[in-house]
N, C-alpha and C positions, 0 to 999 in steps of 0.2 A: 534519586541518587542512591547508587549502594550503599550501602553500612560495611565496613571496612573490606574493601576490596585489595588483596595483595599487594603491595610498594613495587613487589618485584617477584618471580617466580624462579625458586630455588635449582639448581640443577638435579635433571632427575636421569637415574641411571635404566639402563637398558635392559630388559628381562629378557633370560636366557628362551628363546622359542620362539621369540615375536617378530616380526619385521612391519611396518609400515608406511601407507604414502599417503598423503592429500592431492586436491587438486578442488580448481574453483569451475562450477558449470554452470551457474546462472540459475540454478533451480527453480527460485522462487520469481526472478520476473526478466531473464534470458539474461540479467548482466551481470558477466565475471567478475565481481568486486572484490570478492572475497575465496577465499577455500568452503567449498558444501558441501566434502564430496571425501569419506575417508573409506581408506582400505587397510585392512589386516591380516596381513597371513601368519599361519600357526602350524607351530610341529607338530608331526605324526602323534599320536596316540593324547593329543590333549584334554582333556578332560572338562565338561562344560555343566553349571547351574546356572538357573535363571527365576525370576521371580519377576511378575509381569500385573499389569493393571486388571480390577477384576471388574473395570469399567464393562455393561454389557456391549457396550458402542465402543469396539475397540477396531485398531487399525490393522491392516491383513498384514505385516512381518510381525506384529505379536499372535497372529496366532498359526504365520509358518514356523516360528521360532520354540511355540509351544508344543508344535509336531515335532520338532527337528530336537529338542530336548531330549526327547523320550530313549535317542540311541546315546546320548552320556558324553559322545565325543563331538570337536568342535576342529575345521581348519582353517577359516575365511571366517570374517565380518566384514560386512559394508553397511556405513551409517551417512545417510542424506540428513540435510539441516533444507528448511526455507518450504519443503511440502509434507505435511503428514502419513500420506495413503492411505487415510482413515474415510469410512463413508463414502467410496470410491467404486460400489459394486464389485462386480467379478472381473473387472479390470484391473483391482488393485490389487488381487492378487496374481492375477498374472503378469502385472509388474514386479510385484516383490518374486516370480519364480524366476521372471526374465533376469532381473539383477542377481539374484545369486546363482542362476545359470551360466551368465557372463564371468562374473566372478571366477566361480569354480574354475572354467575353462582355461582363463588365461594364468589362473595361479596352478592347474594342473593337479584337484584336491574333487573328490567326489561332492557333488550338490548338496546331499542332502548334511552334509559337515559344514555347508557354509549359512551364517546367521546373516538377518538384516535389522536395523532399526532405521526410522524414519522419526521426522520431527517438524513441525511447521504447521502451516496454513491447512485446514481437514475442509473434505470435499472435494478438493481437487485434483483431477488427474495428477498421477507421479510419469513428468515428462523425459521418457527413456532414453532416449536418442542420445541427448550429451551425457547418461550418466553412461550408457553400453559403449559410447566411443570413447568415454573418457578411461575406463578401467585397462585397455590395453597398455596405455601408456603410464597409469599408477602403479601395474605391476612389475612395468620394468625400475620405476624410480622405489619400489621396497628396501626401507632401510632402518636398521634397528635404533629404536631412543627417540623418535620423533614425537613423545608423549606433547609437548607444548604446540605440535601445530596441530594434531589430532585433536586435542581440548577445543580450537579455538571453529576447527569445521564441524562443528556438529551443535555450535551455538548458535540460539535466532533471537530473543529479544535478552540473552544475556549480555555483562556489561564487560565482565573478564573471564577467561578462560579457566576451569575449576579443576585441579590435578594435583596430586598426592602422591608420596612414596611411602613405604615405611617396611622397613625389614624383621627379620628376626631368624631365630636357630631353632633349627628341626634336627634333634637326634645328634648336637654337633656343628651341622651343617646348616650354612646362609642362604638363607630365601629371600627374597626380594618381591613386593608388590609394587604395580601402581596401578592407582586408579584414577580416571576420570568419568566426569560428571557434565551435562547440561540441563538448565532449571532456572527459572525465575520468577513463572507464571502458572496458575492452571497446577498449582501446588496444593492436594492436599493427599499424597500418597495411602491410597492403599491397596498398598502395593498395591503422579502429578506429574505441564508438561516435563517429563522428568527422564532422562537414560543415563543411566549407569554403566560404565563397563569397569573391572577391577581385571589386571593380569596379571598371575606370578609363576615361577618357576618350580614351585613348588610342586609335589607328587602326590595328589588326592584320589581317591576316586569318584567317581561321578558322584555317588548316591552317599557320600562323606560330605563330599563340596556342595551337594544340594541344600542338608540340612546347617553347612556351617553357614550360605550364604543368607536363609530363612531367618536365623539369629539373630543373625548381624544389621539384615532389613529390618527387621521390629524395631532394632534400638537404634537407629540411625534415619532411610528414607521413610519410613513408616511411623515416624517422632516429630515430623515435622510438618506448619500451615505457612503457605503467603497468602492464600486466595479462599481457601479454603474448596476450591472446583479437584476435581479430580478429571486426570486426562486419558483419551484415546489409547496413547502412545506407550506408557509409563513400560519401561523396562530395564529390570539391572542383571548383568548377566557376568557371568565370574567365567575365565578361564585359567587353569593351570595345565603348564605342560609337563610339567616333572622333570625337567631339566638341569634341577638342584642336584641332584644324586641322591639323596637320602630315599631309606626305605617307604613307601608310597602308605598314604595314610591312607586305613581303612574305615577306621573307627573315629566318628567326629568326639566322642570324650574320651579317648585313649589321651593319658597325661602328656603323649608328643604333640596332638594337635591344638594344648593350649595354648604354646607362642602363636602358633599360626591364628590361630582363631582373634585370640587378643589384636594380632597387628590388622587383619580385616576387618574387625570392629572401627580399629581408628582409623583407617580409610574410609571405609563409608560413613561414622560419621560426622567428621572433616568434609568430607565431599558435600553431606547431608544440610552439614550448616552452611558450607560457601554459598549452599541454594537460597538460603532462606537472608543469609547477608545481603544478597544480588535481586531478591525481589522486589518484584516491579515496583516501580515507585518509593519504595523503604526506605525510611530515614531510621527506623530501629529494630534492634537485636537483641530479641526476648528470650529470656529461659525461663520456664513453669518447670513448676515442680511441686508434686502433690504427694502429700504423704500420710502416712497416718490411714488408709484405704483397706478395707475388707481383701481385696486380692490387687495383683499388679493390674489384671484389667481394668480394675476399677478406678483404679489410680489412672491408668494410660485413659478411659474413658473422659476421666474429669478434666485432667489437665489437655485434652484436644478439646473437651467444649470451649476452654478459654482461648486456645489457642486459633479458633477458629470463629470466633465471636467480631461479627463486622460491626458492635458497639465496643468491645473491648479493645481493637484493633485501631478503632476511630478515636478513642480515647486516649492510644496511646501518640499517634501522632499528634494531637493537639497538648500533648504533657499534661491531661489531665485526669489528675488522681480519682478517678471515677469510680472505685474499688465496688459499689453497689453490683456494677456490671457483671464486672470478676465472679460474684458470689452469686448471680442471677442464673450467668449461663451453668455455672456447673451443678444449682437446683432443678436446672431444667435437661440433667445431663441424663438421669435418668441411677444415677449413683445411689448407693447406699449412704447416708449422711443425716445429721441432725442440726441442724441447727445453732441450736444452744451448744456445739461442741465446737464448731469450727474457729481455726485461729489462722491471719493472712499476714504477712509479709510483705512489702513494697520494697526490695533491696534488704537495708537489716532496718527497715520502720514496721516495728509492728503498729499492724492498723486495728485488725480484729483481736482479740481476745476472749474466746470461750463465746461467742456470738453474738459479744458485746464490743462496742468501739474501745480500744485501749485508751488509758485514761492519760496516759504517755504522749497520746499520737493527738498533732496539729498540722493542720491539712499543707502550710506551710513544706513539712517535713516529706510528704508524700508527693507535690510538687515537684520538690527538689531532685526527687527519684526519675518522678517519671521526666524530667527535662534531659536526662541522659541520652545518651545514643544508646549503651546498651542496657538492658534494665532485666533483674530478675524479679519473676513474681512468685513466692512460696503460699500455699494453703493447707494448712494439718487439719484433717478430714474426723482426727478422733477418735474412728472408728477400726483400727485394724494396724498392724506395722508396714504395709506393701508400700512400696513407693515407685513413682517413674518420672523423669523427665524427656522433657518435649521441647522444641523451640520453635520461636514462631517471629514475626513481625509488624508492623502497624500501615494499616492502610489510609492509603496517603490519594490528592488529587494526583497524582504521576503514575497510579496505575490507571486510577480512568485513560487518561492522555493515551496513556501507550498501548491498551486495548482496545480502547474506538480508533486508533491510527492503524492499529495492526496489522489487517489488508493492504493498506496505503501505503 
């Protein structure tokens, strides 16, 4: 079961540049059940980053998309759910040139402007036929604001659709983002199954929007474990088309690109957590945070060992105060750290103290913490002021279930 999955999904406004369509093609086993099938077309001169898995085993549209980077600008996306195209040989990418050559054509946008991502089942052929006949027909239904059915084609064992807006002012002038996100499994970004796309109106240039989007992934997809696997697929890709009017950002620390920057941070990572709420199996919703760390790596190192620890994780689904665990994986994290310094938190129970059991703490008390749904865990390291947070969640018999069924 998710960990707090949306009651209901906010209305979200239209970004100036974008048009889009779905459609359901059977991807993954010939039955139209659902939409698997999204399309997006974009204004001339849009401006394109991307940040992609540095899995060696990665899937052929991450690394047409790594080519297609390199020229800055962006027209067309098409994103399939239900197949990967990962470990598909030289087939796979002659499917990912075929769908964005289909694409391109019928949106009337040069190829090498149009992106792909793919998501699903790896190894198996990407079956083209319904997705190349399906795009004639997406292109004619292109319409702008369809952010909640785009969310929901490009999910495969997620449980709700994950999508975000959030605006702000450039120079005066309103910008508008939205992002969505699919992820549940096969989560452990760096830079999980994981794709990101963010859209806004706003005016960047390529090599502004590269570094603002690099930022924004540290502290968001790249702060987060469900599985602790890292996937094929993993790709978050930012467009702006500068549709806003204001004067076009060149400089990502020039003092106008701080709203913008600020509101993309809280989209992705909004998105970054919906993944980790919606993970497989997850009955909870952790935040680590480590402080007190020689440098932020060191801090972001320690707090992923915990957050990636299949005893810490297991511990936490059975509500039990195992804190031994907590202090094991991040000895074994490979961190700057002493021992006798460290002091741990269980929500606000202090546990540790100076590397001794606090003389406060009754296991009772730590119990009580971890029977939560959402639970924070803090560690002060002693050693340094850096700090970072990360969020994770506890692994449960409902991700076996859903992974050994997951062909099925």
């Amino acid at each position: 079961m998710a960990v707090g999955p949306p009651q209901s999904m906010p209305p979200l406004p239209p970004v100036a540049g974008f048009r889009l369509a779905t459609g359901a093609c059977g991807i993954k086993n010939g039955k139209r059940e659902r939409d698997d099938l999204l399309l997006v077309e974009m204004a001339a001169e849009t401006s394109v980053a991307g940040v992609f898995t540095r899995n060696r085993v990665h899937a052929a549209p991450v690394a047409l998309c790594r080519q297609r980077l390199v020229g800055g600008s962006a027209r067309g996306l098409v994103v399939n759910s239900g197949n990967a195209n990962a470990v598909t040989g030289p087939g796979g990418m002659h499917a990912a040139l075929a769908v964005t050559g289909e694409a391109a054509r019928v949106m009337e946008i040069p190829a090498e402007a149009c992106f792909v991502a793919s998501t699903g089942v790896i190894g198996v052929p990407l079956p083209l036929e319904p997705i190349l006949g399906a795009l004639p027909q997406l292109q004619q239904q292109l319409t702008a604001g369809q952010w909640a059915q785009a969310a929901r084609a490009i999910m495969t064992t997620d449980t709700f659709p994950k999508v975000v807006s959030r605006s702000c002012l450039i120079g005066g002038v309103p910008v508008t983002l939205v992002g969505m996100a699919k992820g549940a499994g096969m989560i452990r970004p760096d830079m999980a199954t994981m794709l990101a796309f963010v859209f806004t109106d706003a005016a960047v240039t390529p090599a502004a929007l590269q570094i603002l989007l690099e930022r924004s992934v540290e502290g968001s997809f790249n702060a987060i474990s469900v599985d602790g696997d890292q996937s094929t697929n993993d790709s978050a890709l930012l467009f702006a088309s500068g549709r806003a009017g204001h004067a076009p950002i060149a400089d990502p620390d020039h003092p106008e690109a701080v709203p913008f920057a600020a509101a993309l941070e809280a989209v992705c990572q909004t998105l970054a957590q919906a993944i980790v709420r919606d993970g497989e199996g997850a009955t909870k919703f952790v935040t680590i945070t480590v402080s007190g760390a020689a440098s932020e790596a060191q801090a972001k190192q320690a707090a992923m060992a915990i957050a990636n620890s299949p005893l810490v994780k297991t511990a936490l689904a059975g509500s039990d105060p195992n804190w031994g665990r907590i202090l094991s994986s991040v000895g074994a994290s490979g961190v700057e750290l002493r021992p006798d310094r460290l002091s741990l938190w269980l929500g606000d129970v202090l546990v540790l103290e100076r590397g001794q059991l606090a003389e406060s703490y009754v296991e009772a008390k730590g119990a009580a913490v971890m029977a939560k749904e959402e639970i924070s865990i803090r560690l002060d390291l002693a050693a340094g002021v850096a700090m970072r947070t990360v969020w994770s969640c506890d692994l449960t018999h409902g991700y076996i279930t859903i992974n050994a069924d997951y062909r099925t």
